[in-house]
N, C-alpha and C positions, 0 to 999 in steps of 0.2 A: 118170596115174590115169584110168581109166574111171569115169566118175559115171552111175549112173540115175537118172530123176526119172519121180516120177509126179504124173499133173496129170489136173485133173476131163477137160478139153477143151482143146483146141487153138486157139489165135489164127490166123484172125479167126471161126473159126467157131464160136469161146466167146470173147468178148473182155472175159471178164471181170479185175479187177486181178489175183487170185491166179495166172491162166493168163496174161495178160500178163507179169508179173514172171519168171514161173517160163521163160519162153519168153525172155527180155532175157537172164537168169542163164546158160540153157543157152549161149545163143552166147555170151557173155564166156567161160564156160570153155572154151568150145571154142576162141575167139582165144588162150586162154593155153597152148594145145597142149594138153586134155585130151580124150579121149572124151568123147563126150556120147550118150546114147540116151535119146530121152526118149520116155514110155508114156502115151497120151493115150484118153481116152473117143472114140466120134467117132459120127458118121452111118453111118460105112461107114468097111470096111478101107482101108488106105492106105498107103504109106510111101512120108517126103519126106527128100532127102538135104539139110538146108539147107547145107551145107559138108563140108569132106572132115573133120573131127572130129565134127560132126553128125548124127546121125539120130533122125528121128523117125516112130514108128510110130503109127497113128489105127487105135484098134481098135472095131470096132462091136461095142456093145451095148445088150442089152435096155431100153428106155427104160422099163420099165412101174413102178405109183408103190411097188406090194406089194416090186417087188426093190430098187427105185433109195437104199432104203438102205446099203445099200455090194455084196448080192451079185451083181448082175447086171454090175457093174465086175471085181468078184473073180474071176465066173467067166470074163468075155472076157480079164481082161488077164493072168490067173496063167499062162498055158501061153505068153503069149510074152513073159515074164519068164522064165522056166523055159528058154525056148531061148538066149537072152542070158547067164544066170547067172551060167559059167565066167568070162567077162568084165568083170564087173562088179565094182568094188572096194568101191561103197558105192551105197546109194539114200536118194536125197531123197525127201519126198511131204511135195507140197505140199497143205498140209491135213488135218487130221485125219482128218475122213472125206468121200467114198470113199478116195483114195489113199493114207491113213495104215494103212487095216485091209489094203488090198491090198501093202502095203508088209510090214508086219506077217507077213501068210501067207509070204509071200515070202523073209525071213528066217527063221522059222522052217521052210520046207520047205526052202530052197539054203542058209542060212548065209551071207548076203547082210548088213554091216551097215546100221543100218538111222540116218537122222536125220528125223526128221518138224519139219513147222511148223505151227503156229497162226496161223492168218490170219485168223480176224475175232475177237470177242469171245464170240459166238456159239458157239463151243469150246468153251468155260468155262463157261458160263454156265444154259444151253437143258441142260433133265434129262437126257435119254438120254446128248449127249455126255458131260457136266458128269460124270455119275455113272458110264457103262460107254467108251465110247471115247477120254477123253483120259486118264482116270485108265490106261488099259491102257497107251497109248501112251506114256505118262509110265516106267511100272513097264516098261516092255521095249525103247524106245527106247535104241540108243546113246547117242544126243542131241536133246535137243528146244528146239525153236528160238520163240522168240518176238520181237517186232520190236519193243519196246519195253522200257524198266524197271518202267515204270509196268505193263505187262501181267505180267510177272514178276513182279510184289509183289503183283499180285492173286488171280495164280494159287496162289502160296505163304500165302498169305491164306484161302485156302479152305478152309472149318473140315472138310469129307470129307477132304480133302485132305493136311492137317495128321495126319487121324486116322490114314489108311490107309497114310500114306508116311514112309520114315526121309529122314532128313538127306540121305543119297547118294541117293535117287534125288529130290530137290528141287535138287540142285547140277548134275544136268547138264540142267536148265533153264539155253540161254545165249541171250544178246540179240544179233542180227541183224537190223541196219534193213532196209527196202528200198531197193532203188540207184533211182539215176536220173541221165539225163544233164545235166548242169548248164544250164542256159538263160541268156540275161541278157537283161537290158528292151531290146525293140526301139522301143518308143513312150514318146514324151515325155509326163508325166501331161494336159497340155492335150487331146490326143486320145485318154488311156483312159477312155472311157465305161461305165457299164452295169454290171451287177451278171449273175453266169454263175454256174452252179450242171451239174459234171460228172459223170455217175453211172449206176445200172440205175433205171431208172423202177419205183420197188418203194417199197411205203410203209414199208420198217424203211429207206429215205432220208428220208424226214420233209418231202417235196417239199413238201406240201400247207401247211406250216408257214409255208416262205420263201415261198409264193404271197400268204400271206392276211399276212404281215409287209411286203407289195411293193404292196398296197392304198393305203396314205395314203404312198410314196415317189415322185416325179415322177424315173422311170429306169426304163430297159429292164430286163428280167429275159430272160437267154439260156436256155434250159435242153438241155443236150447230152446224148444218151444214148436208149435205146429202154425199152420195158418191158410188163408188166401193166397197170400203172397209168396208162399216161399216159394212156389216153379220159378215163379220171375225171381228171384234171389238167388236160387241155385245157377240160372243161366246168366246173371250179374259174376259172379265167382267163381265161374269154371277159368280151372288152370290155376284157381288159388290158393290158399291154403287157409280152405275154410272148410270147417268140416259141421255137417245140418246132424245134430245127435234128436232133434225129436222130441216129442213129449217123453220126459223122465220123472220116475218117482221123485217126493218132497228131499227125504236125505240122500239121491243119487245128485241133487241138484247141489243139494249143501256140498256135497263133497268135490262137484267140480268148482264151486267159487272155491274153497279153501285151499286147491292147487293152483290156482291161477293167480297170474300178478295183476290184473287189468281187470277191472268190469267197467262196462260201456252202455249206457241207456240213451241213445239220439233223438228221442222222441218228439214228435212235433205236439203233444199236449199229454199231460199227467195231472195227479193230486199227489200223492204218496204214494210212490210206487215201493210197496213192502219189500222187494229184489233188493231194491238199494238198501235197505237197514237191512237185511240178510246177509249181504255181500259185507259190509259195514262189521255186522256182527265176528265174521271170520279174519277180519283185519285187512281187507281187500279196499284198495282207495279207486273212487270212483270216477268217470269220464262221464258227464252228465248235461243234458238239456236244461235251457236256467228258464224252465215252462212250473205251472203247480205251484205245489208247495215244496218242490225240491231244493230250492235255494237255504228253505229255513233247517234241512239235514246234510246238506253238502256245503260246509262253508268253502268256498274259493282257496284254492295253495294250504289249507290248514289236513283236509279228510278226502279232496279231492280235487278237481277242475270242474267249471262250469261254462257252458259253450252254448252260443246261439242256434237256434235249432238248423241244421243244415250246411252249418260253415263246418266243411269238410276237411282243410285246411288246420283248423284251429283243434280237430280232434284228432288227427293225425299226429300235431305234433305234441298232444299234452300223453299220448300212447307212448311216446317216443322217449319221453322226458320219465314218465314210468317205468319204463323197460331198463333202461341206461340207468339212472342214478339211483342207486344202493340207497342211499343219504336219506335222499328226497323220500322214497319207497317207505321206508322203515319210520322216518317222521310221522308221513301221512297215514301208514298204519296203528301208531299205534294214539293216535288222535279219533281214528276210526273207531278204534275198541273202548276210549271215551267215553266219545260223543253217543253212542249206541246204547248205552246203558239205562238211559231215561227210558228206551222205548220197550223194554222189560214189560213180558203181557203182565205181571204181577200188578206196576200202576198204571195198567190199561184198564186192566177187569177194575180197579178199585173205581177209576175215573166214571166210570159206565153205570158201578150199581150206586154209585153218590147222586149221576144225572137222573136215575129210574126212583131213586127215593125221593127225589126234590121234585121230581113230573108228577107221582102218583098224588102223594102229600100235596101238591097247589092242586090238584084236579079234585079231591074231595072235596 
């Protein structure tokens, strides 16, 4: 099978989770002998051969703010979708929008089937998409992918949604986690210190939260990642013992969850944030936003805590509660290394080319 994917950006020059994930998947399928060509936003033109079933092309476009709602993407990337077509058996886009509308034209002008995903909660939720671009995607998609149940019952839950949509186009809503590769604890808990938080420095992460919760704790706080915000983050935490390590290579980042006792994600909206089945994967229990689809991988006192977005207070002390009890620590770890195991990219990729044979197969 030929698969296309279409993706905001390209790793590492967008090393954001949905372009990460979408860039893991491509080369799984391509190990499992399928074509792969994947359609990427970029700086500048490009094309990278990553393997002999892999390509991927980096198409420049127009960064400006009036277009970068999806047409300035539509218009770079639709003509060399257009030259691929013939070839292509189905297109992913990862993401509602841009690559889910650019996915969209693209079936409708080649006959290209079409599967889209939802990757943050922010789909759903935020008017424009909420009301014109997921409800469309929804109504013309072959299949639409969401990475949780808990997101699917939200989405099905949506009174527009309910109104404007029959039965069948609400059932081919299917759930698809994201993969990852399994890890296991390299550090004894005597040497995992610290409390780490992995992420885009952006305040819908609720950085500013775990800062002022890291106040009356006697522990280091890591915080890994780049962004907008971090100046005002850095001058939130001066005098504390927080320390901003930056954008870091993928296994430079493995290896600090694997020393650390704490991960922390406060964020004020998610889908499946893959950090947490990472952190998960190393035996690290997690301080978590009960926003997404995070509830349905963080069960409550079992692999982690679960906290309203913003109660500072309540993240504070489930830190606290981490840190101090030996007991509790080693429970919740090794419930983590459990619970983790489903999301093994092995029945991820399987889940993906079962949805890409049952889309091509109903479209003939």
């Amino acid at each position: 099978m030929h698969v296309g994917i279409i993706i905001h950006g390209y790793p590492p020059e967008m090393p954001g989770g949905a372009e990460l994930q979408a860039k893991i998947l491509a080369s799984k399928l391509a190990e499992h002998n399928h074509q792969v060509t994947v359609f990427a936003g970029s700086k500048k033109n490009e094309l990278l051969q990553e393997s002999d079933h892999m390509r991927v092309f980096k198409i420049r476009y127009a960064d400006r703010w009036l277009l970068r709602l999806f047409l300035s993407q539509l218009i770079a990337l639709l003509p060399r979708i257009r030259k691929e077509a013939r070839h292509l058996d189905v297109l992913l886009c990862y993401q509602v929008n841009p690559p889910g509308i650019v996915g969209l034209a693209a079936k409708a002008a080649f006959g290209i089937p079409l599967v889209t995903c939802v990757r943050a909660d922010s789909e759903y939720k935020y008017f424009l998409r909420k009301y014109f671009f997921t409800p469309l995607l929804i109504a013309l998609s072959n299949r639409f992918l969401v990475q949780t149940s808990k997101i699917k019952t939200d989405i099905n839950q949506v009174p527009f949604y309910r109104l404007i949509f029959s039965r069948r186009h609400l059932e081919k809503i299917k759930v698809i986690s994201n993969g990852i590769e399994i890890q296991r604890p390299k550090q004894a808990l005597p040497e995992r210190k610290g409390v780490v938080f992995v992420g885009r420095l952006h305040r819908v992460k609720g950085i500013e939260f775990l800062i002022k919760a890291m106040e009356n704790i006697d522990a280091r706080l890591s915080i890994i990642g780049k962004g907008e915000d971090e100046e005002r983050l850095k001058k939130l935490s001066q005098g504390m013992k927080v320390d901003f390590l930056g954008e870091l290579p993928h296994h430079k980042v493995l290896e600090h969850l694997s020393r650390s006792r704490v991960f922390v994600l406060p964020s004020l909206g998610e889908a499946l944030p893959n950090v947490i089945l990472e952190a998960m994967s190393t035996g690290l229990p997690v301080v978590a936003s009960d926003v997404g689809g995070i509830a349905d991988i963080i069960h409550h006192g079992e692999t982690g805590f679960l906290v309203k977005p913003g109660k500072i207070r309540k993240i504070e002390s489930f830190i606290k509660r981490l840190l101090q009890d030996d007991e509790l620590w080693h429970k919740m770890s090794r419930q983590c290394l459990v619970q983790v195991e489903k999301y093994d990219w092995r029945f991820v990729v399987q889940s993906y080319e079962e949805t890409f044979g049952d889309v091509v197969s109903r479209a003939k």
